[in-house]
C-alpha positions as CSV (number, residue, x, y, z in Angstrom):
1,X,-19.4,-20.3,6.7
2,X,-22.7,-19.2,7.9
3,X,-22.8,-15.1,9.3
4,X,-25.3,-14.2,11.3
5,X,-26.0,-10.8,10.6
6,X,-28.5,-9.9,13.6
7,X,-25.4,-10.2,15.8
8,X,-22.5,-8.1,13.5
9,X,-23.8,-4.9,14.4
10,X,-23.8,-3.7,11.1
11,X,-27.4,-2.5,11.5
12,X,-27.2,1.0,13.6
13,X,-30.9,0.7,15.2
14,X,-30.5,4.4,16.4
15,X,-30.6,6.1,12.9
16,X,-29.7,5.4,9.6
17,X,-26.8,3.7,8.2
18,X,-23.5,5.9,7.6
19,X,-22.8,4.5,4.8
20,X,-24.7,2.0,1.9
21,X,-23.1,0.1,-0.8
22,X,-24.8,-0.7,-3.8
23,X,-23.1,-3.6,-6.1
24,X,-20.6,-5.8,-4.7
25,X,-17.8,-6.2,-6.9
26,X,-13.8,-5.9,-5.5
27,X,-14.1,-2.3,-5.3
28,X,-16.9,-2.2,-2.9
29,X,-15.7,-5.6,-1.6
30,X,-12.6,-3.7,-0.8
31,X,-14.5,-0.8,0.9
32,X,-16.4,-3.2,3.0
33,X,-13.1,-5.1,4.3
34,X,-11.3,-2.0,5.2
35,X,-14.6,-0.4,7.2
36,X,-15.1,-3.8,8.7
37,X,-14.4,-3.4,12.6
38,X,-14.0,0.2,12.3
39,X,-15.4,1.2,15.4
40,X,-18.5,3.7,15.3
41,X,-19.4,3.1,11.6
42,X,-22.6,1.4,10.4
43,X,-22.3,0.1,6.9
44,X,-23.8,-2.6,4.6
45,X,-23.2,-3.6,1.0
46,X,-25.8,-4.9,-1.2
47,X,-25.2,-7.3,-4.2
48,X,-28.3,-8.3,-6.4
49,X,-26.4,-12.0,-7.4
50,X,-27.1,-14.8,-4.9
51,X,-23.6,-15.3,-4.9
52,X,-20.0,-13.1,-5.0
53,X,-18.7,-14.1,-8.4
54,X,-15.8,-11.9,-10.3
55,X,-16.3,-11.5,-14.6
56,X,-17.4,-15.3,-14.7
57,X,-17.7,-15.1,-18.4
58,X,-13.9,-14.4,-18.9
59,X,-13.0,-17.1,-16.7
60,X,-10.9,-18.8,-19.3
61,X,-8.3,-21.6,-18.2
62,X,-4.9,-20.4,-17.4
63,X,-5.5,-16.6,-17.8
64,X,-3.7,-14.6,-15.1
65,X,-4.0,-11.5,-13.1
66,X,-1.6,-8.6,-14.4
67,X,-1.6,-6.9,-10.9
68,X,0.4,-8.1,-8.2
69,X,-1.4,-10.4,-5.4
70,X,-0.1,-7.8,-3.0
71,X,-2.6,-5.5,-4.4
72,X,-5.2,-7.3,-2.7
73,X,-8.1,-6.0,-0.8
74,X,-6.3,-4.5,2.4
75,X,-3.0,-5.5,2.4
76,X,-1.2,-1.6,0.9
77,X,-3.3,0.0,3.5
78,X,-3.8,-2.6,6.5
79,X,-1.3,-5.7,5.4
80,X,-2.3,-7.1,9.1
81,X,-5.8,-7.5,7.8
82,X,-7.5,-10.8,8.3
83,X,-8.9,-10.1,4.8
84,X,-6.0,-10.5,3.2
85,X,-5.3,-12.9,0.5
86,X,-2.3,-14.2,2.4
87,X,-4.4,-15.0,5.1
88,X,-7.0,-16.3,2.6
89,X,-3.7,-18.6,1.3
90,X,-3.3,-19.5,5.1
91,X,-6.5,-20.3,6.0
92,X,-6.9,-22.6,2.6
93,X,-4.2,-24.6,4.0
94,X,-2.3,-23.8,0.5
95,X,0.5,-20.8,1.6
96,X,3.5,-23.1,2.0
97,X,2.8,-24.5,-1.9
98,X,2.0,-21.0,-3.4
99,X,5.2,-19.6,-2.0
100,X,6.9,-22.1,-3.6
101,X,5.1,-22.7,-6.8
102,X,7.0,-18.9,-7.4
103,X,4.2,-18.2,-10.0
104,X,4.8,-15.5,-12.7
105,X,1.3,-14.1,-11.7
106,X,-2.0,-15.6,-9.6
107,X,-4.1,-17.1,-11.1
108,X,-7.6,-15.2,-12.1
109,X,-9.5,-18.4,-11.2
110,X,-7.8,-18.5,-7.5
111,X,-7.9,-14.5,-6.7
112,X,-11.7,-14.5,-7.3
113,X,-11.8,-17.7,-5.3
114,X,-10.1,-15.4,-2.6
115,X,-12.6,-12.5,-3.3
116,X,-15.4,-15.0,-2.9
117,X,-14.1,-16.0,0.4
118,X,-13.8,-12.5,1.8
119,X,-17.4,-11.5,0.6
120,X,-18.6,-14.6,2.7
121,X,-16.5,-13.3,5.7
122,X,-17.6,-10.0,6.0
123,X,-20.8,-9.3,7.8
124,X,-21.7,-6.1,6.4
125,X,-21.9,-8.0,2.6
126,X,-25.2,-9.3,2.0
127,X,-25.8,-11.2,-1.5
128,X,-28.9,-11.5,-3.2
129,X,-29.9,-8.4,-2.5
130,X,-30.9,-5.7,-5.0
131,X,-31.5,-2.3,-4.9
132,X,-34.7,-1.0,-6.9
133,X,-34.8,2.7,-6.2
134,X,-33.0,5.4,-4.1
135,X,-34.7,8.1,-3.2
136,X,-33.8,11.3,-0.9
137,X,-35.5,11.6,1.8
138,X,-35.3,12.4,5.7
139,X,-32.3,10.8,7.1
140,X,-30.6,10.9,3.9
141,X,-31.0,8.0,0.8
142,X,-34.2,5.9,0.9
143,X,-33.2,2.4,-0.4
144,X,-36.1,-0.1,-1.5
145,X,-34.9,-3.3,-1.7
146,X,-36.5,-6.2,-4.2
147,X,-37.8,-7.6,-1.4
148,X,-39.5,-4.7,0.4
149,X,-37.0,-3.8,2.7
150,X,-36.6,0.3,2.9
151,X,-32.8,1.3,4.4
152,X,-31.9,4.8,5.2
153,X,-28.3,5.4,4.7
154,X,-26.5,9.1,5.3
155,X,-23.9,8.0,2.4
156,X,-24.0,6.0,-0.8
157,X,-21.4,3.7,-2.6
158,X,-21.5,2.9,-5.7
159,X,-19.8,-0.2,-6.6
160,X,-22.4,-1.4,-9.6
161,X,-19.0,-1.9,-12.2
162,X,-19.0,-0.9,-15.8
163,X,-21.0,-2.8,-18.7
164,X,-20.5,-3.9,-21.9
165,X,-19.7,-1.6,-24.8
166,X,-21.4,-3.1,-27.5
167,X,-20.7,-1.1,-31.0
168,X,-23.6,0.5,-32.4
169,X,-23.3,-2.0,-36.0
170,X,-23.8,-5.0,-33.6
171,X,-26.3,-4.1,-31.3
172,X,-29.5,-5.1,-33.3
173,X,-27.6,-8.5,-33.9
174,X,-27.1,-9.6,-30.4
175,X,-28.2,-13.2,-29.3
176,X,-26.7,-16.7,-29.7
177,X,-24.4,-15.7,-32.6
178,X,-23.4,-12.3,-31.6
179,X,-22.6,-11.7,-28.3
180,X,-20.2,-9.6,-26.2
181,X,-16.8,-10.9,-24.6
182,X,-17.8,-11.3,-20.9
183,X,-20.6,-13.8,-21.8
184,X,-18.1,-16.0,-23.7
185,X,-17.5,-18.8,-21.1
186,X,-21.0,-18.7,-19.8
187,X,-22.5,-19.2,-23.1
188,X,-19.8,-22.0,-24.3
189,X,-20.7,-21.6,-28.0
190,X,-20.4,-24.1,-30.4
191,X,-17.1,-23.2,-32.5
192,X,-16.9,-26.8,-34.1
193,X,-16.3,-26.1,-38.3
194,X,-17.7,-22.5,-38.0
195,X,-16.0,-19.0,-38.6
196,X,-15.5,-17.1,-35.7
197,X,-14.8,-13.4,-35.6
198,X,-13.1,-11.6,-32.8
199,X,-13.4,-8.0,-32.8
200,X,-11.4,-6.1,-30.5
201,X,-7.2,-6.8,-30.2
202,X,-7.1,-6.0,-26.8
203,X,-6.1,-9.1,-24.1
204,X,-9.5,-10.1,-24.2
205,X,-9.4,-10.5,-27.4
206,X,-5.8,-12.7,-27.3
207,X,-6.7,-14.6,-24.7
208,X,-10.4,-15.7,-26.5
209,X,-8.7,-16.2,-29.8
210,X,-5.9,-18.3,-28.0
211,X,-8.3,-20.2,-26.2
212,X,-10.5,-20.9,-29.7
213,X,-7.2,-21.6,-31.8
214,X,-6.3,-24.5,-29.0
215,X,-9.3,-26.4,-29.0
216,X,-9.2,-30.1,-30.5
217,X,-12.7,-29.2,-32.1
218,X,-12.2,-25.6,-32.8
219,X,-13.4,-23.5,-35.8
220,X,-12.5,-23.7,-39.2
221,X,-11.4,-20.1,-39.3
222,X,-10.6,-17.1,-36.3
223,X,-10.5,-13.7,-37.8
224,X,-9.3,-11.5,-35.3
225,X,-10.4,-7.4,-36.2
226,X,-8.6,-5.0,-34.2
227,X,-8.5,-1.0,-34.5
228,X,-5.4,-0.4,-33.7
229,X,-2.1,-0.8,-36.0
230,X,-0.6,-3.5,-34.7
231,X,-1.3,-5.9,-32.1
232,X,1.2,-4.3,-29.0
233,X,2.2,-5.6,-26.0
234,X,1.4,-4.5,-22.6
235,X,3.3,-1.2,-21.8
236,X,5.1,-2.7,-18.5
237,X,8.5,-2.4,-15.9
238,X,8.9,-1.2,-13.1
239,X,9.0,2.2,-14.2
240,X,5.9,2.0,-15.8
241,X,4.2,0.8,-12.5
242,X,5.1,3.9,-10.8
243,X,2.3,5.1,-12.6
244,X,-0.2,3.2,-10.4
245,X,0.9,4.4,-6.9
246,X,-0.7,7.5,-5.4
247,X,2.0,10.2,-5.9
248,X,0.9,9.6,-9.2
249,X,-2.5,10.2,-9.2
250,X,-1.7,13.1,-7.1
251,X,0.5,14.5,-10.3
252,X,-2.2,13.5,-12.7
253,X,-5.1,15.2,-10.6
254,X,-2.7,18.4,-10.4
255,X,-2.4,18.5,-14.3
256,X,-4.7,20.6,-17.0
257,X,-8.0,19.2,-17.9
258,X,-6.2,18.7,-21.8
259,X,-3.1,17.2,-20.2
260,X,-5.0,14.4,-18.2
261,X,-6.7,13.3,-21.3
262,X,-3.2,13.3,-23.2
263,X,-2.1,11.5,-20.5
264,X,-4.2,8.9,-20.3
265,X,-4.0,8.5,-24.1
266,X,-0.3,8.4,-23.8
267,X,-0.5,5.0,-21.0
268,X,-3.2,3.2,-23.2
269,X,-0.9,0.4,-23.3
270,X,0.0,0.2,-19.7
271,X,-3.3,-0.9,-19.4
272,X,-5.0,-2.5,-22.3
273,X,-1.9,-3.9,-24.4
274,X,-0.9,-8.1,-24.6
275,X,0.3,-9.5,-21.9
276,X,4.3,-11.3,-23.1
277,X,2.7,-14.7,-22.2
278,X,-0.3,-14.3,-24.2
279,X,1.7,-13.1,-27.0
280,X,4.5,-16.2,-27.0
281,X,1.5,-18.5,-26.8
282,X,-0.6,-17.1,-29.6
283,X,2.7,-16.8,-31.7
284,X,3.3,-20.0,-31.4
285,X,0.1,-21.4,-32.1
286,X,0.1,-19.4,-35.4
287,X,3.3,-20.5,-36.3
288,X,2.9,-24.1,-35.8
289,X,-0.2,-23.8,-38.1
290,X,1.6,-22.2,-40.7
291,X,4.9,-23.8,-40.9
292,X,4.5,-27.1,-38.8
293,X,0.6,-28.5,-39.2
294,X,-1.6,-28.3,-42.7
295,X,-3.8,-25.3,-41.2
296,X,-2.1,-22.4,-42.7
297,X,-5.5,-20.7,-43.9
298,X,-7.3,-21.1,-40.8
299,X,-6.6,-18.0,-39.1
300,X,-6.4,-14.1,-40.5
301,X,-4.8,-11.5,-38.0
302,X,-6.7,-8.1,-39.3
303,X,-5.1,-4.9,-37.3
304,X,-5.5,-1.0,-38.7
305,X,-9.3,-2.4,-39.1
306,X,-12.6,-0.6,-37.7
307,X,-16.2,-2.7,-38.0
308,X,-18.6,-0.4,-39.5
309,X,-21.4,-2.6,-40.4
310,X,-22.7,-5.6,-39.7
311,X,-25.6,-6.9,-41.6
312,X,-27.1,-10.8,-41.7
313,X,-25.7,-12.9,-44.6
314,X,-26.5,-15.9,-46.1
315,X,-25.2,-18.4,-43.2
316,X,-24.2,-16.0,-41.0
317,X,-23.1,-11.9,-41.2
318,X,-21.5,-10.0,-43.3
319,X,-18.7,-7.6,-41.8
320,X,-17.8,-4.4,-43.0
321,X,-14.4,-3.2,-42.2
322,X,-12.5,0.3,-42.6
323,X,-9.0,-0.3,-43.2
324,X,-7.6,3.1,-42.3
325,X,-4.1,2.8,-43.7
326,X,-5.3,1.6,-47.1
327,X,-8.4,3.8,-47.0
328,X,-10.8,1.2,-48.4
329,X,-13.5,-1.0,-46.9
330,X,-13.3,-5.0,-46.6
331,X,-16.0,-7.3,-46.1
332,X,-16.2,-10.6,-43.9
333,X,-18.0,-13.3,-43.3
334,X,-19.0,-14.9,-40.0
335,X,-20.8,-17.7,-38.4
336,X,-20.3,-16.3,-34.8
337,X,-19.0,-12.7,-34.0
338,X,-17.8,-12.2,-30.5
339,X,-17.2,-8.9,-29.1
340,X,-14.4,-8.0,-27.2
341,X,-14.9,-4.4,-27.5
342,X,-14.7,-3.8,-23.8
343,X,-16.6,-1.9,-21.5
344,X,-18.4,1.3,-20.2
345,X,-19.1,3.3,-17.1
346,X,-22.8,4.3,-16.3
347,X,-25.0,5.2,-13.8
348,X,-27.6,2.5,-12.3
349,X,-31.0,2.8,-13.2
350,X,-31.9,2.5,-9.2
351,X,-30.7,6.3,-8.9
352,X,-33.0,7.1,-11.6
353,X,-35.1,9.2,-8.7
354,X,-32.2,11.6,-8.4
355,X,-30.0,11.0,-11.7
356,X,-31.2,14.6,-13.0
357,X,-29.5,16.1,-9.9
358,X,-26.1,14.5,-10.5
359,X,-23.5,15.7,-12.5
360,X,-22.5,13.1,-15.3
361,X,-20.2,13.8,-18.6
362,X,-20.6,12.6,-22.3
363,X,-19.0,9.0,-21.2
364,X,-21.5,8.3,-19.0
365,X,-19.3,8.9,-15.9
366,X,-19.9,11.4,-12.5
367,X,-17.6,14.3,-12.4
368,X,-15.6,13.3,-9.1
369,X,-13.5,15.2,-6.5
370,X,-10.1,14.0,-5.0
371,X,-11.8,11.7,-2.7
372,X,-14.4,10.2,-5.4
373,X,-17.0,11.9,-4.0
374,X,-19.5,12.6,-7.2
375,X,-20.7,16.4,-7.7
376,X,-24.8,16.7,-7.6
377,X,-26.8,19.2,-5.9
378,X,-27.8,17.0,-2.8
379,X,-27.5,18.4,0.8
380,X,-23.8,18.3,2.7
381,X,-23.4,15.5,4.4
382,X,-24.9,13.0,1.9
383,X,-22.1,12.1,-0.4
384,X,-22.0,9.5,-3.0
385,X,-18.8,8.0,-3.7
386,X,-18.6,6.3,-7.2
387,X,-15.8,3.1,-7.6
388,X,-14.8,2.9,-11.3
389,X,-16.0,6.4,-12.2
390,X,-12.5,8.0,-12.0
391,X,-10.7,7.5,-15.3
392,X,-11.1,11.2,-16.0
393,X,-10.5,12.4,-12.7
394,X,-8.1,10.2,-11.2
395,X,-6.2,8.3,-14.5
396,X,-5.9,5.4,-16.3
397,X,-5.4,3.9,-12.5
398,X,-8.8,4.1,-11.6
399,X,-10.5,0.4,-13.2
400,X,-7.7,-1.4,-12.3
401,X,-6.9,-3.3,-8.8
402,X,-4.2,-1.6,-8.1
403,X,-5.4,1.1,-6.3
404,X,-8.6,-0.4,-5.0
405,X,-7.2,-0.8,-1.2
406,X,-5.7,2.9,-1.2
407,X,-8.8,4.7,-2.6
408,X,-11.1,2.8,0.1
409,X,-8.2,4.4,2.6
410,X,-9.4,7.6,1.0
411,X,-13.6,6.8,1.4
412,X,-12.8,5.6,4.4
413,X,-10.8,8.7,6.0
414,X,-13.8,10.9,4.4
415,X,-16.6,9.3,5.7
416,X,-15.1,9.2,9.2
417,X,-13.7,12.9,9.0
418,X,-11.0,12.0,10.4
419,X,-6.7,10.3,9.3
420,X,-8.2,6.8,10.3
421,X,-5.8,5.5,7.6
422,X,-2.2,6.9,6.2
423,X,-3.3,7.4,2.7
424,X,-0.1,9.5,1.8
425,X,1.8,9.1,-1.1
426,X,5.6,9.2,0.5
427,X,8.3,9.4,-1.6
428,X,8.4,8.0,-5.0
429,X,11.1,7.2,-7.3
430,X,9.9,9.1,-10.3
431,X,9.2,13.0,-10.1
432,X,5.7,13.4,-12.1
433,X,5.8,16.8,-13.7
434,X,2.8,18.4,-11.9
435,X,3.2,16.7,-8.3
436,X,5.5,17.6,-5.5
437,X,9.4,16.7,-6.6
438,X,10.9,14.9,-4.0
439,X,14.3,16.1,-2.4
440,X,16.8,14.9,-5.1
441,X,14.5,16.9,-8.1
442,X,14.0,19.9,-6.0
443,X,17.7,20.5,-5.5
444,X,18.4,19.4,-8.7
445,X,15.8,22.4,-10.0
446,X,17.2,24.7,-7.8
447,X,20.5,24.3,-8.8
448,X,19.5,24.4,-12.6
449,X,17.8,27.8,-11.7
């Protein structure tokens, strides 16, 4: 489908824009679908890629989204949106067979399919379009675009997504051998006879090692490193998902600055643990090999393990490796070493002009307020709202999908000054100590008093 944009009025021709998006990734995607028709508001979103894609290099066959497709774009805040991905089911002409298919999860191949699709629906989303340099200026920001075009915008949006945390060890080793996690289906190494290194025991992690342990022409040996102790499962139920809804984050943001960050330490593996699939599959895999097939010595599952070097050996590199329980160091060789250490906010180098003026922590993220606007020392009226920014501010929530629709109720609703959406928690099932007990906890406190 071809947009023309001269016709969306997206463009407001009698000032500057009222708000400007910088990176389109589902956060700002999300942003842009909920603004979309919103009468009285000028916005447009720029992406630097020619085309929407969604963390192409972890694109790995069969992996599946942990969050619920209800937790879509729009659908929490504005479930009659047309930017839905029940609507994007609808108009695929495939509703009637995902609705019976009953699928434990979708897909991650067919939900960035459906965030491709909205991108190319939404007029305000214009691909292949970077942003070298904001400025302030009269108006508001000064946006110079790679291809000369200056926008004046009273609000900014950044949507720009985290980047790859590369450890300091492997760093100076980064190229065809060495290379971080989200390049790892774009760079389709060769595996065939070599030994492969996995650092990280995160589902990243799983899901490459699974995916390197099930090919006919694999390696002749996986070593997967991880940190941690053991190699847990995803902290999940529905009791644990009451922890992304926004009565929540309203608890969490109520809480002591030492409190949040025990907090969040405390639902690490809501987040970041295995998924039950992932596990049952690798399991298996490792088990046949062991007991069932003649590769018993192909594999070596390393937890309670920290790389602290990494230095070239004589085919490949040599890994050193803290084992904390044992307190002793272990070396390792490897052909390839593939990093699946994660990943990192930071601040675009296009706001270079007024980074000094912004207020940005030891992690590399902006200090935000409840409505993820980030602190600087600009003049009211020109906010800039930071997507993915909130993990101290707002919780372990903030980088996941869960929320996305909800928070760009909450962008939305501050950029209009006005309740344009219902972005009220409403009564949740679980009293978090710091938020606002519900009816049954309040007389049950008052009776205990």
């Amino acid at each position: 489908m071809t947009i023309d944009h001269s016709a969306t009025g997206r463009e407001n021709d009698t000032g500057p824009l009222d708000l400007a998006g910088i990176g389109v990734g589902p956060f700002n995607l999300s942003l842009a679908a909920v603004l979309d028709g919103l009468p009285g508001v000028s916005a447009r979103f720029f992406e630097r890629k020619p085309v929407f894609s969604w963390h192409p290099g972890l694109m790995l066959p069969g992996s599946v989204l942990q969050t619920s497709f209800l937790k879509d774009l729009v659908t929490p805040l504005m479930p009659t949106s047309p930017h839905s991905f029940t609507n994007f089911l609808v108009a695929k002409k495939r509703f009637y067979d995902f609705a019976s298919g009953r699928f434990g999860g979708v897909s991650r191949a067919e939900f960035s399919e459906y965030l491709a699709w909205a991108a190319e629906r939404i007029a305000s989303v214009e691909m292949g379009a970077q942003i070298e340099e904001v400025t302030l200026g009269k108006g508001g920001f000064h946006l110079r675009r790679a291809d000369g075009e200056q926008v004046t915008a009273r609000n900014l949006s950044l949507g720009t997504g985290m980047r790859p945390h590369v450890p300091a060890s492997a760093a100076p080793h980064l190229g065809d051998r060495c290379f971080h996690a989200s390049e790892f289906v774009l760079r389709a190494p060769r595996v065939a006879g070599r030994r492969v290194a996995v650092v990280g025991g995160g589902q990243t992690g799983a899901e490459i090692v699974l995916h390197l342990l099930g090919l006919g022409d694999g390696p002749a040996h996986v070593s997967w490193i991880n940190r941690r102790p053991r190699f847990a499962p995803l902290e999940e139920g529905a009791f644990v998902d009451q922890v992304f809804t926004p009565a929540y984050v309203a608890a969490y943001r109520s809480l002591p600055a030492a409190a949040q960050r025990a907090e969040t330490a405390d639902l690490k593996l809501a987040s970041d643990g295995l998924t039950p699939s992932t596990i049952e599959a690798l399991y298996t895999e490792l088990y046949r090999r062991t007991h069932l097939g003649d590769q018993p010595d192909s594999f070596a599952l390393l937890p309670g393990r920290s790389m602290t070097r990494m230095m070239p050996g004589a085919a490949g590199f040599r890994l050193s490796l803290w084992a904390e329980a044992a307190a002793r160091e272990e070396q390792l060789e490897a052909d390839l070493v593939i990093l699946a250490t994660g990943a990192e906010p930071f601040v675009p180098a296009c706001l270079d002009p007024i980074r000094e003026r912004l207020e940005i922590d030891a992690t590399g993220r902006l200090k935000l307020d409840e409505t993820y606007r980030a602190a600087w020392d600009g003049p009211e009226g020109h906010n800039i709202f930071a997507l993915n920014h909130g993990g101290a501010s707002h919780g372990i929530v903030d980088p996941q999908l869960s929320l996305m629709a909800w928070r760009s109720g909450v962008i939305a609703n501050t950029l209009v000054r006005r309740p344009q959406f219902d972005v009220s928690a409403g009564p949740s099932l679980v009293d978090w100590a710091g938020g606002q007990p519900g009816a049954s906890a309040e007389m049950a406190l008052r009776m205990a008093g």
